[in-house]
N, C-alpha and C positions, 0 to 999 in steps of 0.2 A: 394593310397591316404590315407595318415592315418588321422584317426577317428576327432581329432579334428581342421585339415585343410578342411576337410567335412563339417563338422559344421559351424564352420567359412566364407564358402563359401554361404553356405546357409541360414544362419543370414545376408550376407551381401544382398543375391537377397530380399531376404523377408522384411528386413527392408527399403531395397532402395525402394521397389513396394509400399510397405504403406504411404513412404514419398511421394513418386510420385504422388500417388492416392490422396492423403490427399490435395497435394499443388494444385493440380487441381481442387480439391473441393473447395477450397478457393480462389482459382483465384489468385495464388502465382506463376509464373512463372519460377521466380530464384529459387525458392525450388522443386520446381519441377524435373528441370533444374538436381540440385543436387541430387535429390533422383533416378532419368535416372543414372546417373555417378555413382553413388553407384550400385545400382543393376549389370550396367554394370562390376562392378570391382568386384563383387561377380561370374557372368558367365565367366571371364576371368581368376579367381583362380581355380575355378573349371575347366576348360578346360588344363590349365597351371598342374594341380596336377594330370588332367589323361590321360596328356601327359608323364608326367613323369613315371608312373604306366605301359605305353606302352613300355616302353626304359627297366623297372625291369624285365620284364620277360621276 
């Protein structure tokens, strides 16, 4: 997994967590809603890149 698809994966769980948390603090459901879907789509790239990492060597 190269270095800045890591990254990227990792800004996306961190940033969806804090939307998430945030929008539940404010009793925002649809933003919530969306910051679930992001973080999801940050452990999906990350899983996705070290699948691929398994197939390299």
């Amino acid at each position: 997994m190269s270095a800045a698809e890591k990254a990227k994966a990792k800004a996306e769980k961190i940033l969806g967590k804090a939307v998430r948390k945030g929008a539940h603090a404010a009793g925002d459901d649809t933003t919530a809603a969306k910051g679930g879907a992001l973080e999801a789509r940050g452990h999906g790239r990350e899983k996705k890149e070290k699948g691929k990492d398994a197939f390299k060597h």
